[in-house]
N, C-alpha and C positions, 0 to 999 in steps of 0.2 A: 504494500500500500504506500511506503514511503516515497517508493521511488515513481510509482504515478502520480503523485503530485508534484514532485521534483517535474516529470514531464508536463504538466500542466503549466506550471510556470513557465518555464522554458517556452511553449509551445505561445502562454500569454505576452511575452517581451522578446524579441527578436531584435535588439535595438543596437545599435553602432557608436562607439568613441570618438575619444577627441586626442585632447592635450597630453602632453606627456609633462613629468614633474621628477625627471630625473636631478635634477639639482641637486633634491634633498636630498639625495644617498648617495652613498659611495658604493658603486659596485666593481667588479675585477674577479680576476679568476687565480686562484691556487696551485700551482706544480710543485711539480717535485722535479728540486736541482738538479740533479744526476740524470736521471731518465728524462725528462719534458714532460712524463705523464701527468693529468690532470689528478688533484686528489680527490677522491670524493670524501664526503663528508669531514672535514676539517672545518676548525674552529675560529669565526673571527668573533672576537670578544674586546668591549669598552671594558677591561676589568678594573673592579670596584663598584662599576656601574649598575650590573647586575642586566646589561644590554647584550646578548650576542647573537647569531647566527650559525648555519651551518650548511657548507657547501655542498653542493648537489652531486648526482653523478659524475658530472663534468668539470667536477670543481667552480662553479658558479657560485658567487655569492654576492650579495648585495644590504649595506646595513644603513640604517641612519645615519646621515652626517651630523657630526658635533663635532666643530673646531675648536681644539684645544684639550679633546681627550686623547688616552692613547688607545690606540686601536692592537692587539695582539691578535696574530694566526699560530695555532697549535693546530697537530695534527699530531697522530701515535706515533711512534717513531722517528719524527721529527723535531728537528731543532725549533723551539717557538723564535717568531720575528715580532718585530713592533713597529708601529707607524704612528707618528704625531698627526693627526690628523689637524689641517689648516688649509690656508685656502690654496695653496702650493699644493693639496693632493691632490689628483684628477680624479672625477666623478669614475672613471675607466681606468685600472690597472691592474699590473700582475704582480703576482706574489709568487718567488721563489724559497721553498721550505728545505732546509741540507738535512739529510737521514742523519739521525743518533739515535742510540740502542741505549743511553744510559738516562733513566728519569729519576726521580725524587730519591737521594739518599742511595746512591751507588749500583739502587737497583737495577737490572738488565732488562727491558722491557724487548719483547718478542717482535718483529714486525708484523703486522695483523695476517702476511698472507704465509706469514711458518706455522708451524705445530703448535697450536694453545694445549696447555698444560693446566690443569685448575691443584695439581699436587705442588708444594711449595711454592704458590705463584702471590706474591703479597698482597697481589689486588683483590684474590679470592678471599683472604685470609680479612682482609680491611673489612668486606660486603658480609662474612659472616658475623662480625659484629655488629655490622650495620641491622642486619637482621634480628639479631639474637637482644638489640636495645629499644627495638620498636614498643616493647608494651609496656616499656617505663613513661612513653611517651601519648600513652591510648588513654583519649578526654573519657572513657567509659570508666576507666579507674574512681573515676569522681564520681562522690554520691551526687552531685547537683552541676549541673550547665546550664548555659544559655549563649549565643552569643545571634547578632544579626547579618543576614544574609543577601547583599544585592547582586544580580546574575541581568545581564545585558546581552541579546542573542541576536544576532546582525544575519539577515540573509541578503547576498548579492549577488548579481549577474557579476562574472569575474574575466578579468583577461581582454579588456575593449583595446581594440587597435588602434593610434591615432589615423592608419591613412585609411580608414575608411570613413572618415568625416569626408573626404576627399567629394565624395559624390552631394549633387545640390539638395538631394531629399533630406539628407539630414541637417545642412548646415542653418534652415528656417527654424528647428528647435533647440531655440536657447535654453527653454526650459529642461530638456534632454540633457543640454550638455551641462547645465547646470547642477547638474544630480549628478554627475561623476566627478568621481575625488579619489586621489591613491591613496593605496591601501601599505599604512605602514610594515605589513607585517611578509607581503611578497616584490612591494613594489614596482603594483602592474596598479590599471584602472579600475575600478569597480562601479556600478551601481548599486546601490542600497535599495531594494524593496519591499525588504519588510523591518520591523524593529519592535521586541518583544522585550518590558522590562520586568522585573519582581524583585519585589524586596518580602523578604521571610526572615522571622525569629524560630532559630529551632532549641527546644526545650528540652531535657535529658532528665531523669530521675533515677539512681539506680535499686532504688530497693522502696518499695515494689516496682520494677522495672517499666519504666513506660518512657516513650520519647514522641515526641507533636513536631509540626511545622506549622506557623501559624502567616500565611500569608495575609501581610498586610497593605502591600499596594500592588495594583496592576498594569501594568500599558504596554497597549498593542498598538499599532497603524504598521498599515502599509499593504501589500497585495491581498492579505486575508480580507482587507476589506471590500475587496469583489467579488468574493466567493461566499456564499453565505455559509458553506460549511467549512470556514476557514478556519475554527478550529484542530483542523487537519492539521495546518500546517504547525503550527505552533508546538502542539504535543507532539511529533514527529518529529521536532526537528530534537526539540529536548530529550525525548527517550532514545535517540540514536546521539546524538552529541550530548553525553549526561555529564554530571560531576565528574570531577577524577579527582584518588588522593591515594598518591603511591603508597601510605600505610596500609593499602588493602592488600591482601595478599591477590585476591584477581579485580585487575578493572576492566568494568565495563564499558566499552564504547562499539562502536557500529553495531549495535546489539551484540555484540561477541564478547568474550571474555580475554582479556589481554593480561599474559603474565607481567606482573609486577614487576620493577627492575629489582624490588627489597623485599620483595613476595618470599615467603618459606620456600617455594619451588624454584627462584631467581637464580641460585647457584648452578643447578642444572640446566637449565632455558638459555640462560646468557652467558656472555663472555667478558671477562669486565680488565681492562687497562690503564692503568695509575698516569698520569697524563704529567702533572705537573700541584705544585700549589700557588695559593695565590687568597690575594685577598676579596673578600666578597660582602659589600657593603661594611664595611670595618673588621671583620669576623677572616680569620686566616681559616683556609677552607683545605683539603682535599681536591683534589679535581680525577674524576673518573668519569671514562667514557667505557659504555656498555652496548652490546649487537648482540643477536639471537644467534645461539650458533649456530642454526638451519636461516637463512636471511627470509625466504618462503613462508617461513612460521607466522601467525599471526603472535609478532611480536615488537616491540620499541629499539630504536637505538638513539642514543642521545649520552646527554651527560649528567652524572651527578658531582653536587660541593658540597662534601660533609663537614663538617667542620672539627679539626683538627686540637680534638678533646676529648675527654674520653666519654663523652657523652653518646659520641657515632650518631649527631642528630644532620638529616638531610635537612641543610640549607637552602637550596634550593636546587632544582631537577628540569629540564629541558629533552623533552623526547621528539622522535618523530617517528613515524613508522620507514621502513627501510624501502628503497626502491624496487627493490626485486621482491617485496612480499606480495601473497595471492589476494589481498583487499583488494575487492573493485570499488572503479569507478573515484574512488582516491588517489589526486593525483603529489598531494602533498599534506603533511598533516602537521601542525607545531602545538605541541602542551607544553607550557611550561609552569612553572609552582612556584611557589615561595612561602619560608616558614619565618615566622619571627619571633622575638623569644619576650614572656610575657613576665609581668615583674618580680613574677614568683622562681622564675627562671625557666620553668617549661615553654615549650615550643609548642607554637599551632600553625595548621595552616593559614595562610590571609589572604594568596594571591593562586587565582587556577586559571588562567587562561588559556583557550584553545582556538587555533584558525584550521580551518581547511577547506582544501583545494577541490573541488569536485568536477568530473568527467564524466557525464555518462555517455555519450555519441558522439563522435567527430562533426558531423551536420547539429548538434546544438550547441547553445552556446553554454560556456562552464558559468559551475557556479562558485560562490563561499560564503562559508558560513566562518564567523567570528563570535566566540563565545569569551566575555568579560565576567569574572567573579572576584567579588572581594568580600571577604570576611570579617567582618569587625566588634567590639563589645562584647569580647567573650566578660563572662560572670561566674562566679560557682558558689554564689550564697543560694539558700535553700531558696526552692520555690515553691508560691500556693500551691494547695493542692486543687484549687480550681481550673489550675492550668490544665490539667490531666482528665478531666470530665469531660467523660467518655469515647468510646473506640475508636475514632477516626486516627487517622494518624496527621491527615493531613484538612487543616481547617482557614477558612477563604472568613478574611474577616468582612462583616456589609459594607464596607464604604473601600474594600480596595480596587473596585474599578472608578473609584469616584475621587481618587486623590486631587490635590491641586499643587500648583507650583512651590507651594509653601513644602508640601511633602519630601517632590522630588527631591527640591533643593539641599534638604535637610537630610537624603538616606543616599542619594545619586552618588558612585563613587568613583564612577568612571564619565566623564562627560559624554555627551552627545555629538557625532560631528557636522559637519554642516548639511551634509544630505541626509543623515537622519533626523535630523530638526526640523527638516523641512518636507519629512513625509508626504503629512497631508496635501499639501501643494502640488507636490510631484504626481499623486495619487487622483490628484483631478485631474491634473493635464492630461493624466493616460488615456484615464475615461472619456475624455472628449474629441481624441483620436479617430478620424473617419473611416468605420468600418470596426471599431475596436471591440464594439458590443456586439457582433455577429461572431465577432472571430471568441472572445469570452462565451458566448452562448455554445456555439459547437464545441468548443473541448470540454466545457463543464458536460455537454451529453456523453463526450465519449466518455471520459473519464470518472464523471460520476452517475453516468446509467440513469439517468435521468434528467425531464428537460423541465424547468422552472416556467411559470407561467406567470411573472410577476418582473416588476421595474426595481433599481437602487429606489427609486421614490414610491414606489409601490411595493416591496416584498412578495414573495413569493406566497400566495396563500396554499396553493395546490400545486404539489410536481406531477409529471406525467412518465409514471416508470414501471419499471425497468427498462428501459429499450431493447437489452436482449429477450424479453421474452414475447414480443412483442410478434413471432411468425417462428412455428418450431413445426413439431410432428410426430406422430405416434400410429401404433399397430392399429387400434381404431378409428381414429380421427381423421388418419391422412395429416393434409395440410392442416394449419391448428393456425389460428389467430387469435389473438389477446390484447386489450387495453385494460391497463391498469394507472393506477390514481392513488395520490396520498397529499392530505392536507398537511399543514406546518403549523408550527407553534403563530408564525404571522395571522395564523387566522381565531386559535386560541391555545393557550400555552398552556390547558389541562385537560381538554376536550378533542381529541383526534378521531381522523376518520380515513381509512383504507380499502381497496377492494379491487376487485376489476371483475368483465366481463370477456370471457371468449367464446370462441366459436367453431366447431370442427365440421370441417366441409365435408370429408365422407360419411361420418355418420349424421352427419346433419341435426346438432346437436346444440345447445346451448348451455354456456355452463356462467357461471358467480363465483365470487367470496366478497363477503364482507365485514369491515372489522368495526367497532367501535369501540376504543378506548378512553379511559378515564386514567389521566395521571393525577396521583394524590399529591405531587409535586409538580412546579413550575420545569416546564421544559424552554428551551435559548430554539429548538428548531425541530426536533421529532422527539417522543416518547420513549424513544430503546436507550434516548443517555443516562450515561450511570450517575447516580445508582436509579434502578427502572422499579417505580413503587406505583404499578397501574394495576386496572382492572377491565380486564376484556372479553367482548362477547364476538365471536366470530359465528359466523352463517354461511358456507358455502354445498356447492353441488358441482361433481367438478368427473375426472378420471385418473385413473393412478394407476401404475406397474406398483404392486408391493415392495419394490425394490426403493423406489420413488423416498421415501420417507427417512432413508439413510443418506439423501443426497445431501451434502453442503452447501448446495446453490440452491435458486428455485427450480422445480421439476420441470418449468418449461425453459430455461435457457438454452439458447438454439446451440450452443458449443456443448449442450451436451447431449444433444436429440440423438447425434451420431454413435453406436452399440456395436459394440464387437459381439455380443448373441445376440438373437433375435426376442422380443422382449414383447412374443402374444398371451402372454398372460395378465390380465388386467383386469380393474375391478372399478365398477362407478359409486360414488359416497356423496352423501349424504349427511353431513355434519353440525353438528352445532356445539358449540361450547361456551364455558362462559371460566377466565383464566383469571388467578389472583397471584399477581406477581411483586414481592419485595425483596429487596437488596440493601444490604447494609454496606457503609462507607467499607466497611475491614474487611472483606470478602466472601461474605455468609448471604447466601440467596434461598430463598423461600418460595416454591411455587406451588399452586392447587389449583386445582380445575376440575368441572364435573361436566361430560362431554357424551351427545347421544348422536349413534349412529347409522348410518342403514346402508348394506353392502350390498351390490349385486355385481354377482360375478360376467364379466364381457371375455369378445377370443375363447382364447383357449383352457379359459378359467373355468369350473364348474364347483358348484359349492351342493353336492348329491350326499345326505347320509346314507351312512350302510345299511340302512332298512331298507333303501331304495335299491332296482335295478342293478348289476354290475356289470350290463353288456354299457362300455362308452360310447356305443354308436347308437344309443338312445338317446344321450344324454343331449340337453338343448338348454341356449340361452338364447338372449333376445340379437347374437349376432350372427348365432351360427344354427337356427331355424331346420327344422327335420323336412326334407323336402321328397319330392317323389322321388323313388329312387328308378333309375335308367336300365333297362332290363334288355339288351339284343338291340330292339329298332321300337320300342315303347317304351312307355313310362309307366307304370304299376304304384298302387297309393302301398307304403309299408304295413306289413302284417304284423305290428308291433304297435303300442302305447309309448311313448316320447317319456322323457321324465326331467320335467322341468328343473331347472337350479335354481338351489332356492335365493332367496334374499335372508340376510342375516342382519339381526339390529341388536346394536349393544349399549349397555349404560355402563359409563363408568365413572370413577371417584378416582382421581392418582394425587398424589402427595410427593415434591421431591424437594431434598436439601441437597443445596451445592456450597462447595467452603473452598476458594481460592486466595489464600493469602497475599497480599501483594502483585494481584493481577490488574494490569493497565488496559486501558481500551482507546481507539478511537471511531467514532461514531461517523458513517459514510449515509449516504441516502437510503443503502439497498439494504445495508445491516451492521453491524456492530463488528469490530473487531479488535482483537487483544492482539496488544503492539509488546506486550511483556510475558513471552512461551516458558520464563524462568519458573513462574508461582505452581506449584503443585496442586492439582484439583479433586478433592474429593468430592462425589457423589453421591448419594444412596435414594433410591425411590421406592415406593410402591402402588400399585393399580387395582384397585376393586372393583369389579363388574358385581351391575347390583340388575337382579332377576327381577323383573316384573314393576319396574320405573324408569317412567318414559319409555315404555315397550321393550326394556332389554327383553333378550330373550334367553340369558346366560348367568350361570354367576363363576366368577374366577377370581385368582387372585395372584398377582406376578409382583413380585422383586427382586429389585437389580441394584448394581452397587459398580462403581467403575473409581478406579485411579489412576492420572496422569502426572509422569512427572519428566521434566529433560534432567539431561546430566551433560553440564562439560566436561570434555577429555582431554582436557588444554589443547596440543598441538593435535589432536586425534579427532579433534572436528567434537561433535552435538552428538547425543545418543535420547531420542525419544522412546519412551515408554508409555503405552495404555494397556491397563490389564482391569477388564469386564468379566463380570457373570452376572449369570439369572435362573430364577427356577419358579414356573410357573406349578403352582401346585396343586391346582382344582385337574378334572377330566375335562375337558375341551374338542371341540372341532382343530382342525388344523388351522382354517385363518388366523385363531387366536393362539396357536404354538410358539416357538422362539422363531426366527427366520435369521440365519445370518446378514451380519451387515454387510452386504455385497454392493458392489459400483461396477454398473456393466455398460459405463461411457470410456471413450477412449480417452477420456480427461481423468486426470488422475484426483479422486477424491480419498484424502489425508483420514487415515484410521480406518478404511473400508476394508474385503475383500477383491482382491483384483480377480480374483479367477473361478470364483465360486457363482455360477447360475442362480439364477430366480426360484428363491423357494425351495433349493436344491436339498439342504439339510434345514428339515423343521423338527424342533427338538424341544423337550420341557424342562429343561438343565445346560447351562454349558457355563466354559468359561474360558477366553479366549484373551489370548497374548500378543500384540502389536509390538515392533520394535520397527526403529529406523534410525539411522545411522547415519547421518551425513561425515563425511571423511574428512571435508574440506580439502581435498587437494592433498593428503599426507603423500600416498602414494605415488600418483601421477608426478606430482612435483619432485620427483625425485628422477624421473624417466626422460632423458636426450630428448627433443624436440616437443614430446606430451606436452613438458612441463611449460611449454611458452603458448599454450594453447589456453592456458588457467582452469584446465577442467577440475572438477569436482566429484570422488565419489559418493556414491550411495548404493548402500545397502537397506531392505527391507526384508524382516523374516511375520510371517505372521502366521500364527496358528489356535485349533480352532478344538477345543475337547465337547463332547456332547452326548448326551442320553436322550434316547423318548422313553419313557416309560413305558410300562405294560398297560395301563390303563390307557394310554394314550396313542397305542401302535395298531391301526385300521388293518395291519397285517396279520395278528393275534387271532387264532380262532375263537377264545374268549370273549372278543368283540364282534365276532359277526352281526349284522342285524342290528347294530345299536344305531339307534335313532337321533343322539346325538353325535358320533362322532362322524367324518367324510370321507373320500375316496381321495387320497392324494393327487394334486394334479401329477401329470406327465411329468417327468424328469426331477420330482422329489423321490429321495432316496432316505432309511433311515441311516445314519451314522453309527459305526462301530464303536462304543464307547472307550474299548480299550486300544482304538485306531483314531490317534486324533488328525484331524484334517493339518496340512501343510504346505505354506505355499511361500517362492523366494521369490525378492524382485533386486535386481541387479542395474541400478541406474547411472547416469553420468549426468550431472547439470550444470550449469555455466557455459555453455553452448552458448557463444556471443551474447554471454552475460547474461543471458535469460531465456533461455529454453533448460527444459529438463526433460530426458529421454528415460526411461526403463524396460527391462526386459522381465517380462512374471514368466515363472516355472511353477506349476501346476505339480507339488511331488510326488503325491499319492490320489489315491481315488480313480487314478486315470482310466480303470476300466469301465466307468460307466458311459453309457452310449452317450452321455451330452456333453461330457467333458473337452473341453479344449486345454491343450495341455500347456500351450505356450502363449502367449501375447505382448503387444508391446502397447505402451501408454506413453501417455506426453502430456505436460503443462508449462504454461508460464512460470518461473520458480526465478526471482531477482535477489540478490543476496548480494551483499558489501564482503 
């Protein structure tokens, strides 16, 4: 999702540069004396200043001009040089570095491209202390904290060229060029479009343990304000560019988990070389530079200043990610930190700031994101206990979208620069661009699957969506046509209304849904944002594959109409329900719902009890009619009674608790979705069919219970797990059996069955194990030629244990003749219980960044006649 709004913008500002503002840096490139090679990654540092750089592949680099500091180049193995910097420097020159092997205190320092040693290597020997002093320095030590927190998040168009001002269309926008200003931190142009600030107080208690975030100011402008669901961008950009603080042992950023350079696992992951010392804001430091020893790894190199006492506290840390690492779409990354030492003599953090450089397609243009953090007013006198009242973790004080200048001024810790001050300005001129509202209208349909029917001065009160399901197809419809609708909070922000009407042209058919919800809470634009504390009554009449109900998408999305089986089993409903859904801020969700039905079976379905017939060539439904049968060169009426299928109606009562701890969401048109696959999910439900309310015709009773959790493997990639069961325990028909969760679209739906047919294994018992694997590239990246391709493996194992019971097996001569149970469709089979089902998928993804290919192997079962033993699947899958 992150990265279709990144296209979104992109696809909204196509826009061209100006001036160039090289004056204010000094840039030049880095060799090495002896060879002429360029160095990569060397150090040009204001030391003292706490200002440095670090060169590129090619030895490039470029810093701030300030006349009258000195500017120092280090590099490993390298003699360091110095430069007065004055107006005698040229904005352009070169720096020659002489090789030496001896650095701080006689020691023999390796040159990066010999044998690393971590057995008596001093640098290894310095970082385990560095490690081993971390938790003298852990604010969780303290029974009480506080301190406040402002965070400034910059997104820009990055990289404008001045000669394409050249041409006359753009030189009429002053305004345009007026919004670009360089960017101290690459020293190219940018545009600022959007700008997000927050100021938060976070509060710590240790005993009884509890910890808050209490945001108290907000501001946004900039591109979200065209979008109505520009909360997108904002949560998106912050959960992939989130805090960092080396004390962790894994950081999080690009949603991945990044070994720490002081992390417990650091010693093994990296490679660390004593560089030099030096002073760093008064404080005589350490200087160590660190690299992954696979460069591929998703891992940092940069430098750390510790300071040079036996305390081993990290002064400050400057990383970037490496050039040859498998991150996409990052084409350069800068964290740097800063601690400072508080009057007790402890260290905290105060300074975390992050740039990066962003690429996704050569035809768009790059972006950057600039994230400012400063920390200040730490405290550690006791706090109310009113502060701690109640579970949220995180609490939005009422006046923090409502600040004023007096606020900023007072919490603002990093200024504003001249194009992000002037936001709002820039933000109209866009909008009054000719053509720029048509061009905003078609991406927001591609990209948010739906088309708004309302003005900036008008809001949108009704969207027109999904656009993909808008013309699909199925076994009895044929062609299928659909309009669907949903109203906005624009038209009332606790009263929604959803639905649509379709139409299928071969059966000639008309079908509904309709929703009407009640949120007990104020909704900003639809009802499903969290937390979702509504009350809904739905009414539809519609058609469905039983398969249909495991989909992830809607059942009619046209990308997934396309079936590698053939999918004539079908069944038409008749539904109504009425759904009580609550959610709490801390991850605890509540749902109940009491829902009546009526099934009839269509194709190749047949819903016949065993008291009934068991020749199948009796059996009739209303698509496949007993017709005369054809005899030589006439027609003769059958010498048989037909035996209609019946219709089946049920009433039921289900109850489900869901518990995700620290699961994140962001809220799209078409559904919700969780930007945070970290939180573990527990589940547990259960379902009452109640006989003789509302016409059931049944009583049952099923429960299920499911757990999901990932696991990172540091450089071994993400390892998903879901592991479900159920056991229906009353005697039942087959409709109401277990049915595996199968996916028999050639799109690949996350947690299904890939190779398991319609209906195939219905069961009153099972419990079934999901795994997947993404590899991240371990493998391949280690393979001549593979490895510049940036593929990615995956693995999928999933398998499947299951029972029918005896009372539940139409096979059983026990059961002959019973009047409640049915005759299995075609191609359901029961499962051996001490034979569990198994199936492997073997994929590659990262295919030009964003394709995902797999291959399913079907292990066992193969010998039944419907099986397919093999298949391939494909999706969209875009990952950093």
């Amino acid at each position: 999702m992150s990265k279709k709004v990144f296209l979104l913008l992109l696809s909204l500002l196509t826009f061209l540069p100006i001036t160039t503002f090289a004056q204010h840096f000094v840039s030049g490139q880095i060799f090495d004396a002896q060879t002429g090679e360029p160095l990569p990654f060397a150090s040009a540092q204001y030391k003292g200043h706490g200002i440095g750089v670090a060169s590129d592949i090619e030895g490039n680099f470029s810093i701030a001009r300030h006349n009258g500091w000195t500017l120092t180049f280090t590099a490993v193995g390298y003699v360091s040089q110095t430069v007065v910097v004055n107006a005698n420097v040229k904005s352009m020159f070169k720096v020659s570095l002489k090789p030496d092997n001896t650095l701080l205190k006689e020691v023999t320092i390796k040159s990066k491209r010999g044998r690393y040693s971590r057995k008596n290597n001093p640098a290894v020997e310095m970082m385990k202390k560095v490690v081993a002093a971390k938790k003298r320095t852990d604010l969780d030590n303290r029974d009480f904290y506080q301190y406040n927190k402002y965070q400034k998040i910059t997104l820009a168009l990055n990289d404008f060229s001045p000669e394409m001002l050249d041409s006359p269309k753009y030189k009429k926008k002053q305004w345009l060029i007026d919004q670009i200003e360089p960017c101290p931190y690459n020293n190219k142009l940018i545009l600022p479009i959007s700008v997000d600030e927050t100021v938060s107080q976070k509060v710590y208690r240790r005993k009884p343990h509890d910890e808050k975030v209490i945001i108290k100011g907000m501001n946004q402008t900039g591109i979200n304000d065209i979008i109505q669901t520009g909360d997108i961008l904002n949560t998106v950009i912050k959960d992939v560019f989130t805090d960092v603080n080396i004390y962790d042992d894994q950081i999080r950023m690009l949603q991945y988990p990044f070994t720490s350079p002081i992390g417990k696992d650091a010693i093994s992951f990296y490679r660390y070389y004593i560089q030099d010392t030096l002073m760093v804001q008064g404080d005589k430091c350490f200087h160590l530079h660190f690299l992954p020893n696979n460069q591929q790894d998703f891992g940092f190199r940069g430098d750390l200043y510790i300071l040079a006492d036996s305390s081993w506290q990290v002064k400050r840390c400057e990383m970037t990610i490496p050039k040859k690492s498998d991150v996409n779409f990052v084409e350069n990354m800068q964290v740097v930190q800063e601690f400072r030492r508080l009057p007790d003599g402890d260290w905290v953090l105060a300074v975390d700031d992050m740039f990066t450089e962003i690429k996704l397609a050569s035809f768009l243009q790059k972006l950057a994101v600039i994230r400012n953090t400063r920390i200040t007013d730490y405290a550690f006198d006791e706090l109310p206990r009113q502060l701690f009242k109640g579970k949220k973790k995180e609490v939005k004080d009422v006046n923090a979208m409502m600040r004023g200048d007096d606020f900023w001024n007072q919490y603002r810790q990093v200024e504003l620069t001249r194009s992000e001050s002037q936001m709002g300005d820039f933000i109209s001129n866009l909008e009054n661009i000719k053509g720029f509202k048509y061009i905003v209208f078609g991406v927001k349909a591609f990209v948010e699957n739906f088309v708004e029917t309302g003005t900036k001065k008008h809001p949108s009160k009704v969207d027109i969506g999904p656009v993909n399901t808008m013309i699909t197809k199925n076994f009895i419809d044929g062609i299928r046509t659909r309009l669907s609708a949903q109203t906005t909070a624009n038209l009332d922000s606790n009263l929604f209304f959803r639905g649509y009407i379709a139409r299928g042209w071969d059966s000639r058919k008309n079908y509904y849904k309709g929703d009407v919800i009640w949120s007990f809470n104020k909704k900003e634009y639809l009802p499903r944002e969290f937390p979702t504390r509504t009350l809904t009554f739905s009414s539809s009449y519609d058609i469905e594959s039983p398969s249909d109900k495991f989909m992830r998408t809607d059942k009619d999305n046209v990308f997934t109409a396309f079936k590698w089986s053939k999918v004539d089993k079908m069944q038409f409903y008749n539904r109504q329900s009425l759904t009580f859904e609550r959610e709490e801020d801390w991850g605890f969700r509540t749902r109940l719902s009491l829902k009546a039905e009526e099934n009839e079976a269509a194709g190749n379905l047949y819903f016949i009890p065993l008291s009934e017939s068991a020749d199948k060539n009796t059996w009739t439904n209303w698509s496949h009619p007993v017709a005369p049968m054809f005899q030589g060169n006439t027609f003769v009426t059958a010498n048989y009674t037909p035996v209609a299928s019946r219709k089946i109606r049920t009433t039921e009562l289900r109850a489900e608790l869901r518990f995700a701890p620290g699961e994140t969401f962001i809220n799209t048109k078409q559904r919700r979705l969780p930007i945070n696959l970290d939180a573990p999910v527990f589940t547990v439900s259960h379902t009452l069919g109640i006989k003789g309310v509302l016409g059931g015709d049944y009583s049952y009773n099923y429960t299920e219970a499911s757990i999901y959790k990932r696991f990172w493997l540091k450089s071994w990639g993400k390892m998903d797990w879901l592991i479900k069961g159920g056991i229906e325990w009353e005697k039942v028909p087959y409709p109401l059996l277990i049915m595996p969760e199968t996916n028999l679209s050639y799109i690949v739906q996350d947690y299904t069955f890939e190779a398991i047919n319609n209906m195939e294994f219905p069961t009153d018992r099972f419990l079934s194990a999901q795994l997947n694997w993404d590899l991240n590239g371990k493998i391949f990246n280690r393979i001549p030629l593979i490895r510049k391709l940036k593929w990615r493996e995956w693995i999928g194992f999933r398998v499947l244990w299951g029972e029918l019971s005896d009372k539940n097996n139409p096979f059983l001569a026990q059961n002959a003749g019973s009047p409640l149970l049915m005759y299995f469709p075609e191609g359901s089979y029961v499962i051996d219980p001490k034979r569990p089902y198994m199936e492997l998928s073997l994929g590659v993804h990262n295919i030009f960044k964003l394709i995902h290919v797999e291959y399913v192997r079907r292990l066992n079962y193969n010998e039944l006649p419907t099986a397919h033993k093999h298949g391939v699947r494909f999706m969209v899958r875009m990952t950093f």
